[in-house]
C-alpha positions, -999 to +999 in steps of 0.1 A: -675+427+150-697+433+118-703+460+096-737+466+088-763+493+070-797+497+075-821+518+051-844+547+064-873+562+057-866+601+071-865+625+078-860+645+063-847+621+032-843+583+028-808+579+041-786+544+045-768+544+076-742+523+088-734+507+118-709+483+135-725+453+157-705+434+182-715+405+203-744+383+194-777+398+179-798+379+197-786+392+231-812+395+259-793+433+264-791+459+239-760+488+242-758+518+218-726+539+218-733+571+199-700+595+190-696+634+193-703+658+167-680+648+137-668+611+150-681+582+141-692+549+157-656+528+155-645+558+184-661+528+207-640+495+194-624+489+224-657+498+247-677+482+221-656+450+225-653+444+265-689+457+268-700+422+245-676+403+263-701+405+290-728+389+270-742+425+250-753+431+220-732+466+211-745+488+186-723+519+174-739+539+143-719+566+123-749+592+125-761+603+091-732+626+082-711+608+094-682+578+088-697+556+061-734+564+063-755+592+038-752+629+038-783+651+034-788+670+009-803+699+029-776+703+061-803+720+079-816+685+087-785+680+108-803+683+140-812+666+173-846+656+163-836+646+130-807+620+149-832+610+174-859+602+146-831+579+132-825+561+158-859+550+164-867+537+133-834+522+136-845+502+167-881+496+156-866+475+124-842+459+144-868+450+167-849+465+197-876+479+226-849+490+252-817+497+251-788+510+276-769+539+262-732+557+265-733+591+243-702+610+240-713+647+236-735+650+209-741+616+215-751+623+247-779+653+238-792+623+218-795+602+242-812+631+269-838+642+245-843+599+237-846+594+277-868+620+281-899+608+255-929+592+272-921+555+268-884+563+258-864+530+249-829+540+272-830+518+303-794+529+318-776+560+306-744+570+303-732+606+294-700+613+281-688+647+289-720+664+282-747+683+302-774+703+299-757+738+299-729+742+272-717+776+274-715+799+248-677+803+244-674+763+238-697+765+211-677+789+194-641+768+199-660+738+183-681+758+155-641+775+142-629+735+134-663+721+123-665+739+092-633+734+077-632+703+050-594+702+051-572+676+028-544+660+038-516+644+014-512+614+037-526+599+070-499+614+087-510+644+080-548+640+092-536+623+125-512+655+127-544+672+123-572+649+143-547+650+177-545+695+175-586+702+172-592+673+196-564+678+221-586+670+250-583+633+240-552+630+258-556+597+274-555+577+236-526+559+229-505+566+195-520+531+186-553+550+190-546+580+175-543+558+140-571+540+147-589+571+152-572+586+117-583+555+099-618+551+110-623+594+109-608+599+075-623+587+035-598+592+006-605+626-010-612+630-050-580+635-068-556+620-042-546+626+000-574+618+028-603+642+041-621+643+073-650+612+071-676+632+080-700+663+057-684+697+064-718+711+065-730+698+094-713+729+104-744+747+090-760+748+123-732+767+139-741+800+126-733+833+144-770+839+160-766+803+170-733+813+193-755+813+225-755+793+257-773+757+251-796+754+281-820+723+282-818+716+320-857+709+318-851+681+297-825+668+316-843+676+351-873+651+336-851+624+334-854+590+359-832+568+342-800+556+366-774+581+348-737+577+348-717+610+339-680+611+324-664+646+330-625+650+316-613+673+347-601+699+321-631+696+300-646+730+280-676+718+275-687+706+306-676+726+336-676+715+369-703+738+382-726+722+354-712+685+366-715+688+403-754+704+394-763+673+374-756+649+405-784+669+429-810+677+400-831+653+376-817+617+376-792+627+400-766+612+375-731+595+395-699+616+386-666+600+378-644+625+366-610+617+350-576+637+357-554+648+329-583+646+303-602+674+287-634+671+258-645+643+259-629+610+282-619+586+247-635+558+265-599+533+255-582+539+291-586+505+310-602+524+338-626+547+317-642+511+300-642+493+337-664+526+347-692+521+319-688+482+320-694+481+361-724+505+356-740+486+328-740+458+343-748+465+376-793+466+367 
């Protein structure tokens, strides 16, 4: 694994954004894992790792934000278009024309509205407990948590935290949970630890913006060969909503998980054997 940055252009400011690359970089096969809403790319180490096992370039960004990369200075910019811009100037300096993709929520909006361009660069996709219909009542669970910029004496503290406002990880190991802590948390001024990402990316979650999310056209566009994640006691994606997404668009394949609700933490030896066998298998 390396640690990397890579300097952008916009919008809607110049922003350095950093990234984590496993396997070689001269792979003939390009993966990008793309976190949820206020995670950060090292959520995929253990994917990241058995995914370049099999020969894969992995590349897992913390969007701008996010984990180590930029803030903006205007948190209106914190938008899909904004991420999706991002990313493909990201690729065109790398060099990268196609890549497969695994999105966990946000991540996975990303990756629909990326799939859906004329001439998009996702060959497979993968959707982690997302969909194109989040319901109204989700939005407002995530928008009370996303706000706060809490500080924390210690690490404890945080992981204490980290494991009550996302509780729907279940299937992540206590060794994960610290993993998690480390990699989601950046020492605050003055002493403790403070959530690694910009509390105002909560900006967006204003309360005219409390209203269903409905972008099945976008999703109903797609072609790609789709894999979708649902944790069984998921908020954000219901099963309605999943079951619809395996007869409409790219009539995506369903694996859903027991015991796991938002989002699936892709670590569970079955969960990674799921993305690995579809990845591999065009």
């Amino acid at each position: 694994m390396q640690e990397c940055t890579i300097e952008l252009s916009g919008p809607p400011q110049p922003v350095r954004l950093h990234y984590t690359r496993w396997g070689p970089a001269d792979a003939e096969r390009t993966i990008m894992c793309v976190h949820g809403l206020t995670r950060q790319g090292r959520d995929f180490d253990v994917l990241a790792a058995a995914l370049a096992e099999g020969g894969a370039q992995v590349l897992c960004p913390d969007m701008v934000g996010r984990g180590k990369s930029d803030w903006l200075n205007d948190p209106a910019g914190y938008l899909a278009p904004v991420y999706i811009a991002h990313v493909q100037e990201m690729l065109a300096k790398l060099g990268i024309g196609r890549v497969d993709w695994v999105g966990t929520s946000m991540g996975g909006l990303i990756g629909m509205g990326l799939a859906a361009m004329p001439d998009g660069p996702i060959r497979r996709l993968v959707l982690n407990d997302i969909g194109p219909f989040i319901p109204a009542e989700s939005l407002a669970y995530i928008a009370e948590y996303v706000i706060r910029a809490p500080r924390f004496a210690n690490l404890a503290e945080a992981e204490a935290y980290l494991r009550e406002i996302h509780r729907g990880f279940r299937d992540l190991s206590d060794q994960d949970w610290v993993a998690a802590t480390v990699h989601g948390t950046r020492p605050a001024e003055g002493g403790g630890v403070t959530l690694a990402h910009d509390p105002a990316i909560g900006a967006v979650f204003t309360q005219d913006a409390m209203v269903d999310v409905d972008i099945w056209p976008v999703y109903d566009g797609l072609t790609n060969p789709t894999l979708l994640l649902r944790g069984a006691d998921s908020l954000l994606l219901t099963a309605e909503v999943a079951d619809a997404m395996t007869r409409r668009g790219p009539r995506a394949e369903l694996i859903t998980f027991a015991g796991v609700g938002h989002a699936p933490g892709l670590v569970a030896p079955e969960q990674v054997a799921a993305v690995k066998a579809f990845l591999e298998a065009g």
